[in-house]
Backbone as ProteinMPNN parsed JSONL, in Angstrom:
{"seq_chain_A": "XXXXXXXXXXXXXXXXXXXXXXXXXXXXXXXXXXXXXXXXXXXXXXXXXXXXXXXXXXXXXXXXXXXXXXXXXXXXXXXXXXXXXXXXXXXXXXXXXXXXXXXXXXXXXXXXXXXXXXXXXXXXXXXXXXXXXXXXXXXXXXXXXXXXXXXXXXXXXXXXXXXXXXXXXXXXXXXXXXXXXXXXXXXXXXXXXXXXXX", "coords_chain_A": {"N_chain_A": [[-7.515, 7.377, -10.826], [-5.507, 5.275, -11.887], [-3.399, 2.228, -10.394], [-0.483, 0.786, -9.99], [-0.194, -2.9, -8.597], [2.375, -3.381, -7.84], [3.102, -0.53, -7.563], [1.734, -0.361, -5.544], [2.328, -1.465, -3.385], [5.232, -0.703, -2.597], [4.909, 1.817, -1.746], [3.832, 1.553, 0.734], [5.713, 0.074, 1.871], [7.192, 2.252, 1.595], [6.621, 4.304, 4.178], [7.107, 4.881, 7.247], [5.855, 4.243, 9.167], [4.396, 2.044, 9.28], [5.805, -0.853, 9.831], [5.587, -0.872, 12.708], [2.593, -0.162, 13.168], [2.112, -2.695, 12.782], [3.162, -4.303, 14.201], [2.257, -3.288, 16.557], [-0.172, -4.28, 16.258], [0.233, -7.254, 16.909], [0.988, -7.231, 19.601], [-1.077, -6.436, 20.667], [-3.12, -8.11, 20.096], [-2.145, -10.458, 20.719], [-2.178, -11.805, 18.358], [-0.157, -13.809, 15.781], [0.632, -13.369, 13.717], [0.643, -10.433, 11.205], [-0.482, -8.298, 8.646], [-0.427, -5.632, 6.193], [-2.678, -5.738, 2.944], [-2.879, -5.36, -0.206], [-6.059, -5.642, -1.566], [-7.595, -6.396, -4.732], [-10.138, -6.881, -7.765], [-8.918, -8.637, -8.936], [-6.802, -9.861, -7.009], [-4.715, -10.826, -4.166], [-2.617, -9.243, -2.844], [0.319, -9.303, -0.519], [1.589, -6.208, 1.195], [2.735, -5.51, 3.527], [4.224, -7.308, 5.891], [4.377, -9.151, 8.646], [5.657, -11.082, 10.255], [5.248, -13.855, 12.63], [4.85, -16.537, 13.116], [5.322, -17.876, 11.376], [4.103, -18.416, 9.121], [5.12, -17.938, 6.491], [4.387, -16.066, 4.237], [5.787, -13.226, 2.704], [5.999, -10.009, 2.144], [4.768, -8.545, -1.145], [3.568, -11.467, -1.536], [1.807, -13.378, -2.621], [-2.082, -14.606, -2.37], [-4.614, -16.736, -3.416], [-7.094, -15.207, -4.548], [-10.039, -15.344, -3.786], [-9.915, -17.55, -1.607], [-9.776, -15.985, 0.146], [-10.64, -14.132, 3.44], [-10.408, -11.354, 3.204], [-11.544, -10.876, 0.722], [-13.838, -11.257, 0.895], [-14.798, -9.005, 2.855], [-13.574, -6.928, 1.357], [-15.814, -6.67, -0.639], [-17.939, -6.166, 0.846], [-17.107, -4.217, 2.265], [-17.252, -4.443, 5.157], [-15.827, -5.116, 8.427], [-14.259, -8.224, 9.179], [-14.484, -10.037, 11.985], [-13.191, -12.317, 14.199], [-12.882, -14.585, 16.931], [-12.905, -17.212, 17.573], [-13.139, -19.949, 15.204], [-13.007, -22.516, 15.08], [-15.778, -22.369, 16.587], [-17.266, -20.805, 16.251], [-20.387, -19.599, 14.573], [-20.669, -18.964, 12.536], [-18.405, -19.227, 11.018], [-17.566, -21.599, 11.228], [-18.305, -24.127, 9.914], [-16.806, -22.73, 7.316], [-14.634, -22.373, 4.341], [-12.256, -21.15, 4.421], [-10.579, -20.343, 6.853], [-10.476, -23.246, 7.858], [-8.592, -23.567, 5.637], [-6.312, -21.915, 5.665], [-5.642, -22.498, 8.511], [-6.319, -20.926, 10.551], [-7.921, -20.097, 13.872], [-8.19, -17.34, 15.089], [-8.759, -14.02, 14.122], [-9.207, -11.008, 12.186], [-10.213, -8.95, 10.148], [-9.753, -5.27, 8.675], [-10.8, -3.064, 6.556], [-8.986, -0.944, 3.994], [-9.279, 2.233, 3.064], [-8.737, 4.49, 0.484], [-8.585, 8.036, 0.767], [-9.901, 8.829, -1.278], [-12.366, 7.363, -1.234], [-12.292, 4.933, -2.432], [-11.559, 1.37, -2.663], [-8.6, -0.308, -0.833], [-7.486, -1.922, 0.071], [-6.578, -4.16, 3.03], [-5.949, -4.631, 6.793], [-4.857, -6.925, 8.364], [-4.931, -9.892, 10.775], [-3.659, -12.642, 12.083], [-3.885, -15.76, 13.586], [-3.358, -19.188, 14.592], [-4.266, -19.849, 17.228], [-7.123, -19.272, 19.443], [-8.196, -15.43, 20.163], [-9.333, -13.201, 21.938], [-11.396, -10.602, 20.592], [-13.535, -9.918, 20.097], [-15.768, -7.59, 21.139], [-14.133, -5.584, 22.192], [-11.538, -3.192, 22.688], [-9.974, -3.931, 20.524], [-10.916, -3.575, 17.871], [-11.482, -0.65, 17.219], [-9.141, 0.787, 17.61], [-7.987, -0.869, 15.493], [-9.226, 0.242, 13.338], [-8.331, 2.676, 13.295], [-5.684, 2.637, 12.602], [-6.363, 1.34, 10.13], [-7.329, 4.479, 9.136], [-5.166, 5.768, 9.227], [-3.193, 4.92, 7.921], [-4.444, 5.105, 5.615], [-4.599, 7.706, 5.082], [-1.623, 8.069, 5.118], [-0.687, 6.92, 2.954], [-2.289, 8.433, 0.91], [-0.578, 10.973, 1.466], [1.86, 9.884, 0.689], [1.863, 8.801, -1.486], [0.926, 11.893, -2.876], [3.565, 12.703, -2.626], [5.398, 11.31, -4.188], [4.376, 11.89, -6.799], [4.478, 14.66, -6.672], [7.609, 14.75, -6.622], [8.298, 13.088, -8.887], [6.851, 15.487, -10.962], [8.832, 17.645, -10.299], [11.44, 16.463, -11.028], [10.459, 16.084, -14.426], [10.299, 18.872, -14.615], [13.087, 19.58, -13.827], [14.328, 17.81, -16.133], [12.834, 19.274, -18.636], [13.899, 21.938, -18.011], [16.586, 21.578, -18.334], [16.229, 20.793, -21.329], [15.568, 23.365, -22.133], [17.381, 25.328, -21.211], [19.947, 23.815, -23.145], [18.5, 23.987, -25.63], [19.079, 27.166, -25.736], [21.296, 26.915, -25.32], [22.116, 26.322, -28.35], [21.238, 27.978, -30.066], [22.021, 30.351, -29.079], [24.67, 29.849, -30.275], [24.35, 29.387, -33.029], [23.386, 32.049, -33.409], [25.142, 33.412, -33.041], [27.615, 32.983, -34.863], [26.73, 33.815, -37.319], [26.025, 36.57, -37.308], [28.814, 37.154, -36.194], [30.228, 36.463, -38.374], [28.981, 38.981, -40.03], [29.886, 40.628, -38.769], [32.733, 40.356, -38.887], [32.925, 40.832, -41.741], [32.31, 43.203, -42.191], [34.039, 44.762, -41.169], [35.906, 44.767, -42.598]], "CA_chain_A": [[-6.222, 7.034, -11.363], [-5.202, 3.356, -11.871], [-2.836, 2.155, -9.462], [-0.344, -1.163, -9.956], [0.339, -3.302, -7.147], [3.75, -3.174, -7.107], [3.571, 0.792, -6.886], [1.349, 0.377, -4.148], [3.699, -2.653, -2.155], [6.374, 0.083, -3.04], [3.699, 2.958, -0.961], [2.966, 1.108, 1.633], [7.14, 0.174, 2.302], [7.952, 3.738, 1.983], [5.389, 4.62, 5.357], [7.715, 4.241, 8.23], [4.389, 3.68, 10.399], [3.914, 0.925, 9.05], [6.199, -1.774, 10.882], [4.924, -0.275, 14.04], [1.082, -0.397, 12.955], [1.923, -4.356, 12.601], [3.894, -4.413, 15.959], [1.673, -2.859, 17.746], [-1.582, -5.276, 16.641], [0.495, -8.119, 16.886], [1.373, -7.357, 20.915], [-2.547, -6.06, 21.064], [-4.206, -8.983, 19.717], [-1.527, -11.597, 20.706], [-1.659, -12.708, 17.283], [1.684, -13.838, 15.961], [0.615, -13.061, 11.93], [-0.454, -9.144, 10.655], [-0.198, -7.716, 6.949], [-0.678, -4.955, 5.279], [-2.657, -6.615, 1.713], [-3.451, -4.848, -1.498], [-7.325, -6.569, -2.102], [-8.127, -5.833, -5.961], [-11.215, -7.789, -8.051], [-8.174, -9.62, -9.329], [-5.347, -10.305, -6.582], [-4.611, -10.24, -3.025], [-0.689, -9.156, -2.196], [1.12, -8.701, 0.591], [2.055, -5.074, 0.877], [3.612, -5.77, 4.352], [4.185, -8.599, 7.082], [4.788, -9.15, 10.318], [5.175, -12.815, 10.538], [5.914, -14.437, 14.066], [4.243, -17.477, 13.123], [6.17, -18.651, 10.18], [2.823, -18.628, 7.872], [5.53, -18.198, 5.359], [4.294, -14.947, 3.809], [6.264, -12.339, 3.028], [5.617, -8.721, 0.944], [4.877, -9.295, -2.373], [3.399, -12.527, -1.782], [-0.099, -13.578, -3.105], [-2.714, -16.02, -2.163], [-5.702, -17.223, -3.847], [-8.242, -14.142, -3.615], [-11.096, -16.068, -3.674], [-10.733, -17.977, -0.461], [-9.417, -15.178, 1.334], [-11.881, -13.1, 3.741], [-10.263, -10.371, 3.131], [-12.082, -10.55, -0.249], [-15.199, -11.058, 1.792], [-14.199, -7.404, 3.44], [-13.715, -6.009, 0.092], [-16.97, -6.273, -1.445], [-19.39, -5.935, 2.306], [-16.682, -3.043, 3.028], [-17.063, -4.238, 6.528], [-14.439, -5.6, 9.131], [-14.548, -9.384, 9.922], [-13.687, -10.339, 13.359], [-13.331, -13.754, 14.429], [-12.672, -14.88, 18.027], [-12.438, -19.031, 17.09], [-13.557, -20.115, 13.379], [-14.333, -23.459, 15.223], [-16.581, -22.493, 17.887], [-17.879, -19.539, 15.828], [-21.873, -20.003, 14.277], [-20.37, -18.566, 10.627], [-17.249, -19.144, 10.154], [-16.938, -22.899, 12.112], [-18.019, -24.591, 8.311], [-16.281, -21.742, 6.482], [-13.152, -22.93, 3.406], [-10.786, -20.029, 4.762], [-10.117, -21.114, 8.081], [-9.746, -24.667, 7.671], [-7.324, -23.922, 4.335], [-5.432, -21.378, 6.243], [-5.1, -23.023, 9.765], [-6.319, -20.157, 11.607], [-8.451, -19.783, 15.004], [-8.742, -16.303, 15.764], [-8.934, -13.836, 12.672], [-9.455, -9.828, 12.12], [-9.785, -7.985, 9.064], [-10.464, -4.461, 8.535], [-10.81, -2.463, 5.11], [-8.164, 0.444, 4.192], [-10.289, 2.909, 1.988], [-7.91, 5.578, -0.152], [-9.051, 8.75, 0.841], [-11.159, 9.545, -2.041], [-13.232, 6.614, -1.032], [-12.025, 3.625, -3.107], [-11.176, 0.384, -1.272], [-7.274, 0.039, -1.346], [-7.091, -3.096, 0.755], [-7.258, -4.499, 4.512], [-5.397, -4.623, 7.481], [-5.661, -7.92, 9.204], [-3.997, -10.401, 11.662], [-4.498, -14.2, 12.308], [-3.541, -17.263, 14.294], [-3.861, -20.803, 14.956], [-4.746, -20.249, 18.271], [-8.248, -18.313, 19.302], [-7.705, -14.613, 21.043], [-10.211, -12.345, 22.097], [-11.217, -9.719, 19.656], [-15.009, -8.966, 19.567], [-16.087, -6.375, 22.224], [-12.631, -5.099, 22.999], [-10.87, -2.243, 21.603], [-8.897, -4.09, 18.991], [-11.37, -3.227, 16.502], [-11.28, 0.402, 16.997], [-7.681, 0.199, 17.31], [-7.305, -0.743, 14.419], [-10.066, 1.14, 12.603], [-8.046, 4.207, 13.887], [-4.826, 2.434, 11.971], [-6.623, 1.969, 8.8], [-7.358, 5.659, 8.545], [-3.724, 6.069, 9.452], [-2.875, 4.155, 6.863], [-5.164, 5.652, 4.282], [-3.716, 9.047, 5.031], [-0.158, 7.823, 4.712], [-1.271, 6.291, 1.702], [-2.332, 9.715, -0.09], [0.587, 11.633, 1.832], [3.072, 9.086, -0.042], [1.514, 9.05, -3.552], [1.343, 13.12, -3.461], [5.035, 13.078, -2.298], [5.64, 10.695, -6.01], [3.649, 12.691, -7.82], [6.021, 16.105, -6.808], [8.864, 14.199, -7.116], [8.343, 13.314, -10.535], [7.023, 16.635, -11.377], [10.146, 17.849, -10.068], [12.016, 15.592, -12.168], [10.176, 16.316, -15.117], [10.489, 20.16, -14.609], [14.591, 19.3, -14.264], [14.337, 17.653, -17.367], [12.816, 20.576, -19.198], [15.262, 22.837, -17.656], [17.919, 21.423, -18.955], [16.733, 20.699, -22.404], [15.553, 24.455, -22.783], [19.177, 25.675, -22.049], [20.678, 23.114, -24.408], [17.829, 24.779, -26.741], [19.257, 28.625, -25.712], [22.994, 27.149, -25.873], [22.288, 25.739, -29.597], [20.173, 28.985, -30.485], [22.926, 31.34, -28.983], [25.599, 29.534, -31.074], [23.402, 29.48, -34.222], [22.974, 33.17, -33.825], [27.016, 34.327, -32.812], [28.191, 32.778, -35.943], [26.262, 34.605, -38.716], [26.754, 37.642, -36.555], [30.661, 36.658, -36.594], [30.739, 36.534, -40.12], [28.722, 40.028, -40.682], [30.775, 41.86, -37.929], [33.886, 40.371, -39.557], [32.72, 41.051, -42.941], [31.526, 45.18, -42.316], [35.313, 45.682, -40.202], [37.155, 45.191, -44.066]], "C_chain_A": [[-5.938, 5.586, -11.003], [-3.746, 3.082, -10.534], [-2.37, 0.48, -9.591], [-0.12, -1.351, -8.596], [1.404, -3.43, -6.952], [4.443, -1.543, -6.848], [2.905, 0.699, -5.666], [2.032, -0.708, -2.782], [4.769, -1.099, -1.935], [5.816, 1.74, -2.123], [3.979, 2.603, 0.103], [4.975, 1.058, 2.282], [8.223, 1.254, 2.324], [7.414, 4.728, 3.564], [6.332, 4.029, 6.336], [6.959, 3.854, 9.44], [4.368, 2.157, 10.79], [4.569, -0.962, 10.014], [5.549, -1.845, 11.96], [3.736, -0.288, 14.752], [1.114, -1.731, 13.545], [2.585, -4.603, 14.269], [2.999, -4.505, 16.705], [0.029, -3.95, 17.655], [-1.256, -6.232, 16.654], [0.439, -8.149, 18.77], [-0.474, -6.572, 21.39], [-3.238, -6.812, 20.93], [-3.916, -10.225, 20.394], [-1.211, -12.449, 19.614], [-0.739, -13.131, 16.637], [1.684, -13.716, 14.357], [0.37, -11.27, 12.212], [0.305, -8.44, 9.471], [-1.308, -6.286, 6.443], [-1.394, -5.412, 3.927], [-3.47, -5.734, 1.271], [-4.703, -5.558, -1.762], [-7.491, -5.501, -3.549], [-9.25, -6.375, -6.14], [-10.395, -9.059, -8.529], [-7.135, -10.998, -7.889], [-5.899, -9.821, -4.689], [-3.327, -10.576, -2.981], [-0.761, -8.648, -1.222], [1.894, -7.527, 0.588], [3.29, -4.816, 2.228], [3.359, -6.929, 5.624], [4.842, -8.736, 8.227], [4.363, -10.614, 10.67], [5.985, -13.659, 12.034], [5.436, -15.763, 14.238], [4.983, -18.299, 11.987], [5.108, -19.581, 9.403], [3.858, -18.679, 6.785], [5.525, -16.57, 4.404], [5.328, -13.909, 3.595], [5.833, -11.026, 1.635], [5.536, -9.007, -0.33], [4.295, -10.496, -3.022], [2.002, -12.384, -2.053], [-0.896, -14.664, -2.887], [-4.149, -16.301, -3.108], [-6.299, -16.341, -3.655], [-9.668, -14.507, -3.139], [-11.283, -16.894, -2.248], [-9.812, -17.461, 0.368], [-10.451, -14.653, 2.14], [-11.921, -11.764, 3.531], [-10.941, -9.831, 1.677], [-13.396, -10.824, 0.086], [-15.605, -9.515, 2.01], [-14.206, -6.841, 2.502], [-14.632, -5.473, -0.521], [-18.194, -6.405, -0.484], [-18.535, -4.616, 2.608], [-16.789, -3.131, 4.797], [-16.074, -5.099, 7.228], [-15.036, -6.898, 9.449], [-13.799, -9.772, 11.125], [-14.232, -11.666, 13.962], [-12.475, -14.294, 16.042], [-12.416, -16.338, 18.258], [-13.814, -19.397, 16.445], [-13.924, -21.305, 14.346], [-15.271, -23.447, 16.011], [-17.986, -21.068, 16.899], [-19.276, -19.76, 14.785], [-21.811, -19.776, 12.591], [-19.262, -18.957, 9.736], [-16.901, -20.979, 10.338], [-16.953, -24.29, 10.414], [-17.028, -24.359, 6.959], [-14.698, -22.395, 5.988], [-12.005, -22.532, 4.593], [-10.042, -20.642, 5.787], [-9.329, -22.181, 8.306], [-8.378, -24.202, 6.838], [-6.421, -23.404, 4.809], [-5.1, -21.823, 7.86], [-5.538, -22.24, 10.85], [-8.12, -20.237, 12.619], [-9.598, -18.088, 14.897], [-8.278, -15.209, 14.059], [-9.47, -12.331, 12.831], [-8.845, -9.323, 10.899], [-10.51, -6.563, 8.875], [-10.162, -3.447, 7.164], [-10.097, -1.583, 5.704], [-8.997, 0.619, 2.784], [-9.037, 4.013, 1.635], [-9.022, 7.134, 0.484], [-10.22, 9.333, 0.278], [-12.749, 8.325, -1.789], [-13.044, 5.206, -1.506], [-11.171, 2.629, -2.394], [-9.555, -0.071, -1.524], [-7.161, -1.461, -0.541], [-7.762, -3.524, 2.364], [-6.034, -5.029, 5.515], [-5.925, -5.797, 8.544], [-4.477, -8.892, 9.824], [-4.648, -11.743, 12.067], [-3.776, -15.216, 13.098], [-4.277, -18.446, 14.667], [-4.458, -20.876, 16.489], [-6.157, -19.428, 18.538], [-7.716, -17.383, 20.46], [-9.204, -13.961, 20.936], [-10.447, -11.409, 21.912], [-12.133, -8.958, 19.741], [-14.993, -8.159, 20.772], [-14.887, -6.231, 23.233], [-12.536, -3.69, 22.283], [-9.917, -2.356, 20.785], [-9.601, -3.369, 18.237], [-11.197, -1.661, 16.145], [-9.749, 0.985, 16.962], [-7.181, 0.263, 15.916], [-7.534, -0.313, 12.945], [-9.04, 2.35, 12.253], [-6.698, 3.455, 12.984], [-5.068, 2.885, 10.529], [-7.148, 3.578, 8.308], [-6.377, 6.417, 8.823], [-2.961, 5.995, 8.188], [-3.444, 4.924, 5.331], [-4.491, 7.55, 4.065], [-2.177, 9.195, 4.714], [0.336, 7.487, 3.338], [-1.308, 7.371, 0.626], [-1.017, 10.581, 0.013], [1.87, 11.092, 0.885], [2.768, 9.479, -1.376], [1.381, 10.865, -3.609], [2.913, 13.436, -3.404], [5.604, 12.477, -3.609], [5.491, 11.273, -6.348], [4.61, 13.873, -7.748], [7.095, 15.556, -7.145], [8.943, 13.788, -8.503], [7.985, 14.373, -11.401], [8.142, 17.654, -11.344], [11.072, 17.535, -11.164], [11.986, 16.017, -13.845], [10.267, 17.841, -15.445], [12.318, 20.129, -15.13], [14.941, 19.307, -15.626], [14.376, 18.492, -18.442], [13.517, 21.771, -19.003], [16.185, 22.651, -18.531], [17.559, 21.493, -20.676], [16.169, 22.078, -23.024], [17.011, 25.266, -22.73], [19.736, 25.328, -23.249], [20.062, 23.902, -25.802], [18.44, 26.311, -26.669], [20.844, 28.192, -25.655], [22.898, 27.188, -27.432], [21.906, 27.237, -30.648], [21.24, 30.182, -30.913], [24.094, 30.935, -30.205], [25.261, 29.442, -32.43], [23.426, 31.153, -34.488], [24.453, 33.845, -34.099], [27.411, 33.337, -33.93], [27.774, 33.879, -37.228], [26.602, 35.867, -38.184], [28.306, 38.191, -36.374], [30.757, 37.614, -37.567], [30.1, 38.331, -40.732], [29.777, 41.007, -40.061], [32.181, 41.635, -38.768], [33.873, 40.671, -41.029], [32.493, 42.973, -43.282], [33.343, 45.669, -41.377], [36.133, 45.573, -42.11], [36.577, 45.756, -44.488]], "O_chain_A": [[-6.165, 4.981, -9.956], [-3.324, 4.054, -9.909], [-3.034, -0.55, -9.466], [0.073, -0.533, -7.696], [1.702, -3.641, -5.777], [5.515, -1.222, -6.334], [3.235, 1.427, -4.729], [2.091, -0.536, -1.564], [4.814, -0.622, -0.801], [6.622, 2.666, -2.036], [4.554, 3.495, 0.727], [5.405, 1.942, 3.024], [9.384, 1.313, 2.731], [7.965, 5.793, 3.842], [6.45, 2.804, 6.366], [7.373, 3.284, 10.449], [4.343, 1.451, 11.798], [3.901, -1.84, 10.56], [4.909, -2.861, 12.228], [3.503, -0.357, 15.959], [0.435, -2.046, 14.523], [2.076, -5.173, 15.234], [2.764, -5.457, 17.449], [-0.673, -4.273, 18.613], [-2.233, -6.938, 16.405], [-0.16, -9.103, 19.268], [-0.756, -6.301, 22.557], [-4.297, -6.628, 21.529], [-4.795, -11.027, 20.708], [-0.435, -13.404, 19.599], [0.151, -12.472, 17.176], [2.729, -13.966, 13.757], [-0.036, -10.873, 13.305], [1.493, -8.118, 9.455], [-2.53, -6.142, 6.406], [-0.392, -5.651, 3.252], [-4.464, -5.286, 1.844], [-4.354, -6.492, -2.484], [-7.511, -4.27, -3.534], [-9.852, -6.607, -5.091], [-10.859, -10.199, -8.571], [-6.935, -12.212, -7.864], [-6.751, -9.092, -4.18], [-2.85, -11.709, -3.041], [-1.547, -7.774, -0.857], [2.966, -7.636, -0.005], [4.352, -4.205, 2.108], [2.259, -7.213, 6.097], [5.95, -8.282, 8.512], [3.339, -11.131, 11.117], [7.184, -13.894, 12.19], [5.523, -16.262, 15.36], [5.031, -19.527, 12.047], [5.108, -20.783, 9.136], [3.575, -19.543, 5.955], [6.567, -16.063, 3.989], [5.877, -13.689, 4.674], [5.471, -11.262, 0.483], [6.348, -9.845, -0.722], [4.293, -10.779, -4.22], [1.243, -11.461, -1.758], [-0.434, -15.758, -3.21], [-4.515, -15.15, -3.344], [-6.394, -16.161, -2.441], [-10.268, -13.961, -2.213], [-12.389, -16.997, -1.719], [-9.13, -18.109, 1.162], [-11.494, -14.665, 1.487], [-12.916, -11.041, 3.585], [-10.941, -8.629, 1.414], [-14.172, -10.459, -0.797], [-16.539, -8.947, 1.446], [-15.005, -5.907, 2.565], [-14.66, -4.318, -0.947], [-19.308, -6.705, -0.915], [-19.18, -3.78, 3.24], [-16.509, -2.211, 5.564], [-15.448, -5.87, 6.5], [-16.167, -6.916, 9.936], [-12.569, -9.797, 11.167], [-15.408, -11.977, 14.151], [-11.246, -14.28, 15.975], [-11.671, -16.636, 19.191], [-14.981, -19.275, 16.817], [-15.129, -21.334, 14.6], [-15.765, -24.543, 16.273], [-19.16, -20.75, 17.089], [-18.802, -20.391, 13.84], [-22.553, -20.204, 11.707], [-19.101, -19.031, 8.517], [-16.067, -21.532, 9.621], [-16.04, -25.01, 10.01], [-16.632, -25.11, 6.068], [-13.823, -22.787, 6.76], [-11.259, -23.2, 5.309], [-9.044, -21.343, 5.623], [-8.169, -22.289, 8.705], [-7.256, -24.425, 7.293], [-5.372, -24.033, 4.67], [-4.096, -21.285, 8.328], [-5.296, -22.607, 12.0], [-9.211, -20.397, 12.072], [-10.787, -17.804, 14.754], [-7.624, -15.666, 13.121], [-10.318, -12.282, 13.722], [-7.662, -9.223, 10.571], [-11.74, -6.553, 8.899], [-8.973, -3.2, 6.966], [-10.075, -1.232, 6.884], [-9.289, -0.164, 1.879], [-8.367, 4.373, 2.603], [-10.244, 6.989, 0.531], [-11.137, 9.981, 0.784], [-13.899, 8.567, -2.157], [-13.674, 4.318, -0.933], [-10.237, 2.946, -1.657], [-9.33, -0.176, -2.73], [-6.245, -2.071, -1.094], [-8.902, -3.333, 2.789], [-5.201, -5.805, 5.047], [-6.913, -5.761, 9.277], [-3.3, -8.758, 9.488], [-5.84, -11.923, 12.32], [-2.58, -15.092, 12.833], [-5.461, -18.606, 14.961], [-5.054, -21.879, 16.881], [-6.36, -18.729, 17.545], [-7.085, -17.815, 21.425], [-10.026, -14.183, 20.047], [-9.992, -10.648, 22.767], [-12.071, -7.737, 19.6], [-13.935, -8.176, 21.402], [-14.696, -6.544, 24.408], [-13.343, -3.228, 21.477], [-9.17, -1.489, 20.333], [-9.029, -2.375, 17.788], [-10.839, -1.33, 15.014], [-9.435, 1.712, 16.019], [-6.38, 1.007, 15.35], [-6.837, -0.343, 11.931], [-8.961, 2.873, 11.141], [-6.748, 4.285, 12.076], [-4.634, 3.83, 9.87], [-7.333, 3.784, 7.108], [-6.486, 7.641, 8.742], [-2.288, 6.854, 7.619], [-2.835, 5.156, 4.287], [-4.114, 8.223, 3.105], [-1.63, 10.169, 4.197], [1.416, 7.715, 2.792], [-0.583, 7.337, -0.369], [-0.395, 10.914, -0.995], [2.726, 11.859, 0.443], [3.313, 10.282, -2.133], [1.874, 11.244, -4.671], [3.414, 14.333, -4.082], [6.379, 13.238, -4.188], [6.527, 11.89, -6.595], [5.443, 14.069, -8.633], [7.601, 15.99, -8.179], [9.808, 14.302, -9.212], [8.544, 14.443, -12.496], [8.339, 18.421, -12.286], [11.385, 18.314, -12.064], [13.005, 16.238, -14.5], [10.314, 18.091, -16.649], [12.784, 20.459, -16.22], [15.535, 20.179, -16.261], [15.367, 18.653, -19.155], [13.675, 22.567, -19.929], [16.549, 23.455, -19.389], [18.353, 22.098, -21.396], [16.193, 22.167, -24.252], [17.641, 25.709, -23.69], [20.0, 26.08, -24.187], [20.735, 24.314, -26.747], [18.281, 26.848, -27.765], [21.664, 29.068, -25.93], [23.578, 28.074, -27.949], [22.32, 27.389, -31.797], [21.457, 30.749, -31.984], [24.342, 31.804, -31.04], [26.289, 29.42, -33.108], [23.479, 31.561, -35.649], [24.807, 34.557, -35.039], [27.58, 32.365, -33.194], [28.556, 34.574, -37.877], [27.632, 36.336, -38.668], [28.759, 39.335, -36.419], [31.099, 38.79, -37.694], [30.655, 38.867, -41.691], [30.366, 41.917, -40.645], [32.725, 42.613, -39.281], [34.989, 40.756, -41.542], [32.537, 43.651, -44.308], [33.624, 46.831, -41.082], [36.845, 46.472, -42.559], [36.912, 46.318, -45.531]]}, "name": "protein", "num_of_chains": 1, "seq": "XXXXXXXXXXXXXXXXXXXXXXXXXXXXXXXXXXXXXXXXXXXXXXXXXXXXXXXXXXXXXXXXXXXXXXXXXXXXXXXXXXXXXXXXXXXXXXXXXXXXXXXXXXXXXXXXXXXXXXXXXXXXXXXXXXXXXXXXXXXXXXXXXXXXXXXXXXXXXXXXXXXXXXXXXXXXXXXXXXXXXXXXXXXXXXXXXXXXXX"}
């Protein structure tokens, strides 16, 4: 099933986790950025932010997908973790970094349940923090399949709710059909009962 990005910004800000997720890897990493972001083949949005850095960002917002990493992450499916872009043997040349200002750097894929890649959960700063052989990464592994579950939990809770809705709907307009029906029928009926009493 297709999926726009402003139902799934609109997902992701119905998940009361979600602040909390970002809280909590912001005071785990030290980093003073972390977002929630929709990665498509097209787009990367901001689904949610946690900005303590005044990157600017906020929900909704979109950057270039192309020299994001998180579109790196998208199509390797694996987590990039960066401890300092200039000291670092891959990343120290690398666009992203430079264009975005940042140091220290963690992204990790959110997969939809059924398997399809829904985005990435990642967190960044200008300064470098210490990421690789810690337990951020699992951390926040253990988010994104938080996330991915909250994710399906939300969109089946839509899905009833508009079936709901749509049931309502039909409710009502089969009465209206058994008021119109009934009143269609008690007239001619009327007229014979009042017609067989003279």
């Amino acid at each position: 099933m297709g999926h726009s990005t402003a139902a799934d910004i609109a997902t992701i800000n119905r998940i009361s986790a979600v602040p909390a997720i970002l809280q909590v890897i912001t005071e785990m990493t030290g980093m003073r950025f972390a977002a929630v972001a929709r990665v498509t083949q097209q787009t990367w949005t901001a689904c949610a932010v946690l900005d303590n850095l005044g990157f600017g960002l906020q929900a909704g917002g979109e950057l270039d997908l192309i020299s994001t990493l998180c579109f790196e992450s998208m199509t390797s499916h694996l987590p990039i973790i960066i401890d300092q872009a200039s000291a670092d043997p891959m990343y120290q040349h690398h666009a992203t970094p430079k264009m975005y200002r940042f140091e220290s750097y963690i992204t990790i894929p959110v997969f939809r349940t059924d398997g399809t890649f829904f985005g990435t959960l990642c967190a960044l700063d200008p300064e470098p923090a210490r990421l690789k052989n810690s337990a951020i990464q699992s951390t926040m592994e253990s988010f994104s399949r938080l996330l991915s579950l909250q994710i399906e939990a939300e969109e089946n809770l839509q899905r009833t709710e508009m079936a709901l809705i749509k049931e309502r709907e039909n409710a009502e307009l089969r009465e209206q059909f058994i008021a119109v029906i009934g009143h269609d029928l008690r007239n001619p009926l009327f007229s014979i009962t009042t017609a067989a009493e003279r």
